[in-house]
C-alpha positions in Angstrom: -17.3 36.9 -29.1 -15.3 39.7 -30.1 -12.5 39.0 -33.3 -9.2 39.6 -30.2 -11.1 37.0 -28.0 -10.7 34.7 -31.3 -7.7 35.6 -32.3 -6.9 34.6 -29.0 -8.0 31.3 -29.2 -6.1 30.7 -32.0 -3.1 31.4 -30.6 -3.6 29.1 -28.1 -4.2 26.3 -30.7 -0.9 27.1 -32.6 0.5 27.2 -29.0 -0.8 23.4 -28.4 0.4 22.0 -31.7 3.8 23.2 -31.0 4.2 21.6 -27.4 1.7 18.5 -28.1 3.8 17.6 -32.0 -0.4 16.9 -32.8 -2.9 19.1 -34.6 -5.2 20.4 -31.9 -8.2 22.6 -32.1 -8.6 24.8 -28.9 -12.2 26.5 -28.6 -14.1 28.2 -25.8 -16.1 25.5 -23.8 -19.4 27.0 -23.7 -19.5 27.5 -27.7 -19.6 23.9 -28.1 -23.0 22.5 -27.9 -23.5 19.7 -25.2 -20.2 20.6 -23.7 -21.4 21.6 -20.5 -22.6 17.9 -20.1 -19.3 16.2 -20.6 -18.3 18.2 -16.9 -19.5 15.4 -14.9 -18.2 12.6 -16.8 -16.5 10.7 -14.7 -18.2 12.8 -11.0 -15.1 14.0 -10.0 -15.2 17.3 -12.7 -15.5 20.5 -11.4 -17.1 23.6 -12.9 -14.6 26.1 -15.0 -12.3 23.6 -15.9 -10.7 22.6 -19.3 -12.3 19.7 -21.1 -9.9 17.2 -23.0 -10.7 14.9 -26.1 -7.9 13.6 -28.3 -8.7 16.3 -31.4 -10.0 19.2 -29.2 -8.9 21.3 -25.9 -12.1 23.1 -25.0 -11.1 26.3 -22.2 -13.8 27.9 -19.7 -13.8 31.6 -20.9 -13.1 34.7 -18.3 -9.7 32.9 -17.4 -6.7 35.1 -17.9 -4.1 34.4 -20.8 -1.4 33.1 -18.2 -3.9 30.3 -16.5 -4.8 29.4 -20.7 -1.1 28.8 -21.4 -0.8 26.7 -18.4 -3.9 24.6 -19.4 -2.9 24.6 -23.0 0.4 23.0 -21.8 -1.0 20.4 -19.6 -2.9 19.4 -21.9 -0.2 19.1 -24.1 1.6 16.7 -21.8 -1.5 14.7 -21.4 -1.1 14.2 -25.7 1.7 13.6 -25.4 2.6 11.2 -22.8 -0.8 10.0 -21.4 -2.9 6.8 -22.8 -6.0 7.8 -23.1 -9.2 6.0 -22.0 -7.9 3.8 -19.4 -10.0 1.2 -17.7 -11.7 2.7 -14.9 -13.5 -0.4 -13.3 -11.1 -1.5 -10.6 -11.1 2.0 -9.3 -13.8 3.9 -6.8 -13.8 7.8 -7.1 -10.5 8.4 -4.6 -8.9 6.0 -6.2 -9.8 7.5 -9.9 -8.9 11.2 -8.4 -5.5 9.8 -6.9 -4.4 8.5 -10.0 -5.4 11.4 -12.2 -3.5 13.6 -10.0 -0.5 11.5 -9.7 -0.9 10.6 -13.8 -1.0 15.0 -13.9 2.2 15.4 -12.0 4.2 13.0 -13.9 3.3 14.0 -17.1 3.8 17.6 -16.6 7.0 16.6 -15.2 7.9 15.2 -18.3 6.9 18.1 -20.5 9.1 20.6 -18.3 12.2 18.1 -18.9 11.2 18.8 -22.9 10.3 22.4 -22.8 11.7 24.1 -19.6 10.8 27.2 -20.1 6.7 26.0 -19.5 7.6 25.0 -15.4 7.3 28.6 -14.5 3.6 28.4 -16.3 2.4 25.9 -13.8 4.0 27.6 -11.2 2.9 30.9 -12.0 -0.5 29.2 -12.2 -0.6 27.5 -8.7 -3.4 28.5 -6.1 -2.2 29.5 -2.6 -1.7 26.7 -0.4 -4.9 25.5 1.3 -5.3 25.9 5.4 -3.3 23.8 7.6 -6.4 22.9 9.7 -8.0 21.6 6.5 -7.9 17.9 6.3 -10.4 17.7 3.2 -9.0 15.5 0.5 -9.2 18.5 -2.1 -6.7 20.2 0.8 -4.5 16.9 0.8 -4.5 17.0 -3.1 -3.8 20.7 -3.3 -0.8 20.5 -1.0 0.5 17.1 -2.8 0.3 19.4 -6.2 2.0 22.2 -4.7 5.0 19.8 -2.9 5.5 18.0 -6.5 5.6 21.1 -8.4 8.1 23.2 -5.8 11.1 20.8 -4.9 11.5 23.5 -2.3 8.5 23.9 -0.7 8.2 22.4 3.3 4.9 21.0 4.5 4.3 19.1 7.5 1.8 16.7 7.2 3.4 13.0 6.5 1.0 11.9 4.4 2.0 14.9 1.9 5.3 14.0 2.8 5.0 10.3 1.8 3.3 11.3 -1.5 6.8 13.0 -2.3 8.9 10.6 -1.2 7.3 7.3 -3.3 7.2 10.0 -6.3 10.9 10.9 -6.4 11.7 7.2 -5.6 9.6 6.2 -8.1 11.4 8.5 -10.7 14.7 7.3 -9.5 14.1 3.7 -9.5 11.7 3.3 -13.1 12.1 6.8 -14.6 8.9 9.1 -15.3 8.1 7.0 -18.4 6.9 3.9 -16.4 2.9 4.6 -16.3 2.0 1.5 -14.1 5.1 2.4 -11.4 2.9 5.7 -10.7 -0.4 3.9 -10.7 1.2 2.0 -7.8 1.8 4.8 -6.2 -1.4 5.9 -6.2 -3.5 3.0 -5.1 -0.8 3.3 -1.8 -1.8 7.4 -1.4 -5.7 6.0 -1.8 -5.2 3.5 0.5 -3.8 5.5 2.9 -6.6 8.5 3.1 -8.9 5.4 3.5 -7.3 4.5 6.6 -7.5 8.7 8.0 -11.4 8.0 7.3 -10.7 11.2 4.7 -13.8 11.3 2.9 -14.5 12.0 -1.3 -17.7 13.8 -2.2 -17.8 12.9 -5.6 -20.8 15.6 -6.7 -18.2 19.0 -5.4 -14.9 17.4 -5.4 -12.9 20.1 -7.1 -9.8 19.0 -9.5 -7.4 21.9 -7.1 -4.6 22.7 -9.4 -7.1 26.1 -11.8 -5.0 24.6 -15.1 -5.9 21.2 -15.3 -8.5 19.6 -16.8 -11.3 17.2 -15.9 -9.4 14.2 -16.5 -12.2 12.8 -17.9 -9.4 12.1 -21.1 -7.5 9.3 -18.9 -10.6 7.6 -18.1 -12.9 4.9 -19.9 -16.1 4.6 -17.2 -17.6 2.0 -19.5 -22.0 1.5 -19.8 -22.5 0.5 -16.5 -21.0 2.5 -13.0 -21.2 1.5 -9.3 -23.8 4.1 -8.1 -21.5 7.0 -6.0 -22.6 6.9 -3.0 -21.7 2.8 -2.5 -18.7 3.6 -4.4 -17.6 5.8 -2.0 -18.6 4.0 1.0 -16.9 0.8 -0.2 -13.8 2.8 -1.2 -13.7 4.7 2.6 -13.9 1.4 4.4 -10.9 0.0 2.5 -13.3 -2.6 0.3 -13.3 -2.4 -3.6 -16.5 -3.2 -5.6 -17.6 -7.0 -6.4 -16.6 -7.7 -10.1 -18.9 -8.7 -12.6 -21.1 -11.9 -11.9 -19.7 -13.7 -15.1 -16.2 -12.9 -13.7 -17.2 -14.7 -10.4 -19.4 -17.4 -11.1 -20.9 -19.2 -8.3 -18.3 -17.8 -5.9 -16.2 -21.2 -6.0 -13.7 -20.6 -8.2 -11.0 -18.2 -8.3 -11.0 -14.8 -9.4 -9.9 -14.2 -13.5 -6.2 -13.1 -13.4 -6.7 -9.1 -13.0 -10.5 -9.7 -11.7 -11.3 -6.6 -9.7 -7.8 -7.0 -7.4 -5.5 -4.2 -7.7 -2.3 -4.2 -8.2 0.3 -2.3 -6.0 3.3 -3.2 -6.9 6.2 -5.4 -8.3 9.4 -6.9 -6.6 12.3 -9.4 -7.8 13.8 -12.1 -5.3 16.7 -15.3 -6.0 15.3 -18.4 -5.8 17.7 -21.1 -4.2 18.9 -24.1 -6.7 19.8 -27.0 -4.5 21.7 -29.5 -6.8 23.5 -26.4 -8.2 23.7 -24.7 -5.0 23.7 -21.4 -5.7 21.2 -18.7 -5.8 19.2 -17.6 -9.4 19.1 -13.7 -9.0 15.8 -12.5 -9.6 14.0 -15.4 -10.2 10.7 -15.2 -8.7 8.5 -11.8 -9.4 6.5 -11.1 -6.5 3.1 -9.0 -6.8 1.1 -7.3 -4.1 -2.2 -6.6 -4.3 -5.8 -6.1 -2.9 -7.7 -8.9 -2.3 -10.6 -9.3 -4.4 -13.7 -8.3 -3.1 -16.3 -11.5 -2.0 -18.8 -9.1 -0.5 -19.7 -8.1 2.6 -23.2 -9.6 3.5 -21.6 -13.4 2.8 -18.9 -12.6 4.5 -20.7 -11.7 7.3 -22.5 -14.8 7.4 -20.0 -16.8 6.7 -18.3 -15.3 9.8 -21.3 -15.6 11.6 -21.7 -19.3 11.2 -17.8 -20.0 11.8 -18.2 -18.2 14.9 -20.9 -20.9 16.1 -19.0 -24.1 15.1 -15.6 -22.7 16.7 -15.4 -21.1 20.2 -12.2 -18.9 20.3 -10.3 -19.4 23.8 -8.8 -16.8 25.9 -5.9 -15.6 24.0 -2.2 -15.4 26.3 -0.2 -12.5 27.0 3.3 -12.0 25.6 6.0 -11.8 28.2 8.4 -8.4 27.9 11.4 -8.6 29.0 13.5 -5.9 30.0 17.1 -5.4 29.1 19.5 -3.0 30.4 21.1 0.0 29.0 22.8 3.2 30.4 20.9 5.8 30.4 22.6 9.4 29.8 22.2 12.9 30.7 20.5 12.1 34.1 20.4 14.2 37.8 21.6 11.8 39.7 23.8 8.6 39.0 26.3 6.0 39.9 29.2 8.2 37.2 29.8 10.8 35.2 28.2 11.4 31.5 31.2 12.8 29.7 30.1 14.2 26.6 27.4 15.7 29.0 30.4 17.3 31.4 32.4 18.7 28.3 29.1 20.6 27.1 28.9 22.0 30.2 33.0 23.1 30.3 32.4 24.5 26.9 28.9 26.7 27.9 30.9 28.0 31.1 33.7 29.1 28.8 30.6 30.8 26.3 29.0 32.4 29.5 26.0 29.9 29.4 24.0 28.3 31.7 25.2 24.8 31.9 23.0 22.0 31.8 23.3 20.2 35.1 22.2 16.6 34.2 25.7 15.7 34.1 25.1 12.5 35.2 24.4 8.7 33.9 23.1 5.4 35.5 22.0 1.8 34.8 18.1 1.5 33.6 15.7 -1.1 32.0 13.5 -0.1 29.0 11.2 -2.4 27.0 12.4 -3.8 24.0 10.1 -3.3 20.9 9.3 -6.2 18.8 7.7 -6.0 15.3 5.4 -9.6 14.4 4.5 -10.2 11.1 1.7 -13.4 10.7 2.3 -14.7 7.2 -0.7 -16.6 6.0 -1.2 -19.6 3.4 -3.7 -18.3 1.2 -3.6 -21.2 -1.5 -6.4 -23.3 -2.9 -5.6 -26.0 -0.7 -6.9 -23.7 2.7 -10.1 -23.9 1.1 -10.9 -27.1 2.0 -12.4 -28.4 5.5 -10.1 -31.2 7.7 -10.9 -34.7 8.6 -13.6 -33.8 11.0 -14.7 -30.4 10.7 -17.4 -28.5 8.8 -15.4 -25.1 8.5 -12.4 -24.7 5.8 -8.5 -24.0 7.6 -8.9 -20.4 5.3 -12.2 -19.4 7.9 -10.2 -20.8 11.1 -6.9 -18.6 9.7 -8.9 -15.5 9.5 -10.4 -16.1 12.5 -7.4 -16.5 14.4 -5.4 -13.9 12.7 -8.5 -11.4 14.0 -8.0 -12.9 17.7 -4.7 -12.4 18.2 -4.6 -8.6 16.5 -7.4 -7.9 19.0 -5.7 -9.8 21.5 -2.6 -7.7 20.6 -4.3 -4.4 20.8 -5.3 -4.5 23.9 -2.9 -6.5 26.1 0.5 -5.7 24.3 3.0 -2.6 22.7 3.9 -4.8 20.2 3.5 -3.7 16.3 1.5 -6.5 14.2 1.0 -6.9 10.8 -1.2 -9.4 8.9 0.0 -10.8 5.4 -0.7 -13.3 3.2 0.1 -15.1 0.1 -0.2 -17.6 -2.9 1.7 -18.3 -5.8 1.0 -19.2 -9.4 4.5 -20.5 -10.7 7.9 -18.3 -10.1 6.4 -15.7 -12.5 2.8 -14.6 -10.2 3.8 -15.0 -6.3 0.4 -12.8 -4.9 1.3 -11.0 -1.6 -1.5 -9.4 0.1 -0.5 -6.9 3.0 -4.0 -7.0 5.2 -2.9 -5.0 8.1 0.2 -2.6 8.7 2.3 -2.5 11.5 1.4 -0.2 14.0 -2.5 0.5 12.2 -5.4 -0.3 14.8 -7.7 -3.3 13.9 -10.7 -1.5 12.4 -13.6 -2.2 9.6 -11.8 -1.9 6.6 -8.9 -4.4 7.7 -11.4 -7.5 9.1 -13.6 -6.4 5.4 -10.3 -7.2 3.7 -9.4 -9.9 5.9 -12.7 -11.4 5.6 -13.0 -11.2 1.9 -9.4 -13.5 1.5 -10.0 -16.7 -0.8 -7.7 -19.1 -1.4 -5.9 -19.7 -4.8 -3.2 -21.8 -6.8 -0.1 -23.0 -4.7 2.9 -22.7 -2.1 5.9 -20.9 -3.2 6.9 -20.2 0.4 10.9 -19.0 -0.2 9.6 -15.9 -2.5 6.9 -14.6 0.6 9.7 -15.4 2.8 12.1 -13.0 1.8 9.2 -10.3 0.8 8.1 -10.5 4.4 11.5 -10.1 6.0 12.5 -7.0 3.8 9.0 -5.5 5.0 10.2 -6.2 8.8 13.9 -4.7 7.9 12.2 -1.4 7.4 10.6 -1.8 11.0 12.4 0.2 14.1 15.6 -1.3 15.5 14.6 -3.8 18.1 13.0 -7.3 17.6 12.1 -8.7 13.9 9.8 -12.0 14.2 8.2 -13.5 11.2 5.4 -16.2 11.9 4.3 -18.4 8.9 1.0 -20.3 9.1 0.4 -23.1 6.3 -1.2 -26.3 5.8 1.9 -28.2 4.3 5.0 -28.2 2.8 6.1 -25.5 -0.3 4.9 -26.5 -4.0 3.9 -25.0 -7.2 2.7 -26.1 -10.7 6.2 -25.6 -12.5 8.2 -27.4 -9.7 8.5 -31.4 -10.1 11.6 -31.8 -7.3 9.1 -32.5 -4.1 12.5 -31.1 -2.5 13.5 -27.9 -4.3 10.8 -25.5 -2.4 12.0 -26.6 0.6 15.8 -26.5 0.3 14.6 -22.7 -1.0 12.3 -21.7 1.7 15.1 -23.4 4.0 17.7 -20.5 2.1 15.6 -18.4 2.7 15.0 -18.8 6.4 18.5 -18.4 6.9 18.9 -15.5 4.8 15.8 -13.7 7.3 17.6 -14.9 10.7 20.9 -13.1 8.9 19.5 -10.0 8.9 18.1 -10.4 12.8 14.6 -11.6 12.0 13.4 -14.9 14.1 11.3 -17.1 12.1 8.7 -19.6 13.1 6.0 -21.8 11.9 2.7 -23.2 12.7 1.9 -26.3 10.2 -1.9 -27.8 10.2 -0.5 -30.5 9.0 0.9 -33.7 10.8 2.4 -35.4 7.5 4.6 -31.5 7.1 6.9 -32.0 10.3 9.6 -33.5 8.5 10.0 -30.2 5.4 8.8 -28.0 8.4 11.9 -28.9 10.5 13.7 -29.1 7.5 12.9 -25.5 6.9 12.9 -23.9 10.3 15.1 -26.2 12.5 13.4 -28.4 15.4 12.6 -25.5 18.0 10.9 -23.3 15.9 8.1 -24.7 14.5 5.1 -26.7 15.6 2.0 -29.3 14.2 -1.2 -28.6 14.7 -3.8 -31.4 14.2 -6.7 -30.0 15.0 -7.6 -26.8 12.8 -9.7 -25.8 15.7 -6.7 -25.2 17.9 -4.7 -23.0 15.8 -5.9 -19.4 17.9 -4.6 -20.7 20.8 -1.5 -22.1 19.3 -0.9 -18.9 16.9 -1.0 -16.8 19.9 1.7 -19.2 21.9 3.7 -19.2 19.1 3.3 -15.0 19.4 4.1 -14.7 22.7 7.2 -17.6 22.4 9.3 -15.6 19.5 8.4 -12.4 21.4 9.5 -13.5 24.6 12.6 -15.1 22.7 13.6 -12.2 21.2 13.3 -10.3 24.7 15.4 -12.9 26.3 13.2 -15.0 27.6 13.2 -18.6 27.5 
């Protein structure tokens, strides 16, 4: 190495104290022995990228000097606002690369608020966009890094478009220096490319942005790694890896708090106090997550064996009905569209041609109705009734499957699954198992199936997370169908009637903002909270576990049909 290429280097490394506030040694990377083997770390490196450790930047050689600034300034940010050696075990490959490259964005975000000057490095540095026809998930990352960098820059895709979006909302509502607000949104972005079937070749998945490094700093892979290839199968059919064995036990009992479900995000809610009779703002924190995974093979067994002891029956049709409306701009019709007429007056006077639907008439359209099934996933569902050999949790799953078959094939309507369990007003778990408007495919029946039940009943909390979920739906119908075993409790709750006087505020609070409620109770000793809660026509006992397909799908069809006008 020549004495400029040194000199060179050493600039860079007075260049990185200055921006990182650390001492920092920056070398070339293939002067260090065993550096080339620290590439692969954590199978997501690339060749000719920089390598990060907390004392050391270590630069691939033949770059030019502008592409070295912009690596010794990410790296920089990393030092400064990164925690190194993060736990990488709940995580498959995507999920590791999503978060790296959301992790990247953010903290170079917060280095060009410091030093402004350094944004024009990066974007100096970027790579042209990728092709519009690719649909790789380097491209996808590529044109995320390029729509985060340029505030400016257009792209078309929504799923790019959605990485922006919870970014600057994430920035607006917790500011960049919230870490785990990010992680959030990255596990949604992962999520999401699982569902496009975008696959993550772990041995030639390139980190896209030239001047980053190979992130191999933010990650702690620990002694023992899931193999890659099962890794990445379980990641692209929406599973995660089992935990541990000593974290699971015989399979009985439930997961350690954390266990291998991951967290996706945070939300506040009131709670109702009845003997003060007013609502506690922000009372009850509730958590989504992933369910934890149980493994496939028993849960296909376990399936397997439900399906012999329970014979589902032939699930009913929802009734549309149609509603009138006037329908503008038309041929031919019973009167005259007038904003329609005035356009035309006004293109005459312009010397244009006219548009000559100038008409409007009565029509009937279908009215859209967004269901969302709320399940009770507490420990109690666990357990078989009098009478049967399969638990109310297998018979839940089983109908909740049925009826979003049954839905996909015989009706327009958008479903979503959801579930829940609570662990005082502190840990109320929320696990969103199918979207609305996603097809019922692999990886929602694998997360389905691999549901367990856990801890207690705080029904008011899920209550008012599930109606803000169907406030976000398109205008039309808003139904929201619980299914539990029994009336609300929890551990830190002693008045057998404060959870219901809640869960009752909170049923009135949904039907407020237009969302119908009803509920299905497998249990004949909860009719009296159950009316309590949602009113004597909309809600109904089922006392045979083994009936509650048919009656979830009645239920179905009665708050669509409701909502539609029907009777």
């Amino acid at each position: 190495m020549s004495h400029g290429h040194a000199l060179t280097f050493d600039a860079l490394g007075l260049l990185a104290r200055g921006l990182a506030g650390v001492d920092m040694a920056v070398q070339p990377l293939a002067t260090v022995p065993g550096s080339a083997n620290r590439l692969p770390l954590n199978a997501l490196a690339p060749l000719a990228r920089a390598v990060l450790t907390p004392k050391r930047l270590l630069l691939p050689e033949g770059s030019d000097a502008r592409l070295h600034r912009a690596m010794v300034a990410h790296a920089a940010a990393h030092l400064r606002h990164s925690a190194p050696a993060r736990p990488a075990r709940p995580l498959g490959p995507m999920g590791i690369a999503l978060a790296s490259a959301i992790e990247d964005a953010r903290v170079e975000q917060l280095l060009c608020r410091d030093f402004p000057g350094v944004r024009r490095w990066f974007v100096d540095a970027l790579a042209p966009p990728p092709d519009a026809s690719d649909l790789g998930f380097a491209a996808f990352i590529a044109r995320m890094d390029r729509l985060l960098m340029l505030p400016a820059w257009q792209d078309d895709n929504h799923w790019v478009n959605k990485a922006r979006r919870l970014f600057d909302a994430t920035v607006a509502r917790a500011g960049l220096e919230d870490y785990a607000a990010f992680r959030a949104i990255a596990s949604i972005l992962a999520n999401d490319l699982g569902q496009m079937r975008v696959r993550l070749d772990p041995q030639h998945c390139a980190v896209p942005a030239p001047w980053r490094d190979d992130n191999s700093y933010l990650w702690d892979f620990g002694a023992a790694q899931t193999p890659p290839d099962d890794t990445i199968a379980l990641q692209a059919s929406g599973a995660w890896p089992p935990p541990p064995a000593e974290a699971t036990g015989d399979g009985s009992g439930p997961s350690p708090a954390g266990g291998a479900e991951l967290e996706l995000g945070r939300y506040r809610y009131p709670e109702w106090e009845r003997q003060q009779e007013r609502l506690r703002p922000g009372w009850c924190t509730v958590i989504e997550k992933m369910p934890a995974w149980q493994g496939l093979s028993s849960m296909r067994e376990q399936r397997a064996a439900n399906d012999e002891r329970l014979t589902p029956p032939a699930l009913p049709r929802a009734r549309h009905l149609e509603r009138t409306r006037r329908l503008r701009r038309q041929w031919e019709g019973d009167d005259v569209d007038l904003n329609a007429a005035i356009e035309a007056l006004v293109d005459r006077r312009l010397r244009l041609r006219p548009d000559p639907r100038l008409f409007m008439r009565s029509g009937k359209v279908l009215r859209a109705t967004s269901m969302l099934v709320l399940l009770d996933l507490s420990e109690s569902v666990n357990h078989p009734g009098p009478g049967q050999t399969c638990s109310l949790l297998d018979i839940e799953k089983q109908a909740a499957l049925l009826l979003a078959a049954s839905n996909a094939r015989n009706s327009a309507d958008r479903l979503a699954i959801h579930g829940f369990s609570s662990n005082t007003r502190n840990e109320v778990y929320y696990y969103r198992l199918l979207e609305f408007g996603k097809p019922l495919q692999a990886n929602e029946r694998a997360m389905i199936g691999a549901l367990r039940g856990r801890y207690s009943t705080r029904i008011g909390a899920a209550l008012r997370h599930a109606s803000a979920h169907l406030r976000t739906e398109p205008a039309g119908q808003r139904a929201l169908l619980l299914v539990t075993d029994g009336a609300p409790s929890d551990i830190d709750v002693h008045d057998p009637q404060y959870l219901i006087e809640d869960a009752r505020m909170a049923v009135a609070e949904a039907r407020a903002a237009g969302v119908r409620t009803g509920c299905i109770a497998v249990d004949s000793a909860a009719d009296a909270c159950m009316r309590r809660i949602f009113g004597w026509h909309n809600y109904c006992a089922v006392h045979d576990a083994r009936s509650l397909p048919a009656r979830l799908a009645r239920m179905h069809a009665r708050l669509v049909c409701q909502g539609n006008g029907g009777a």
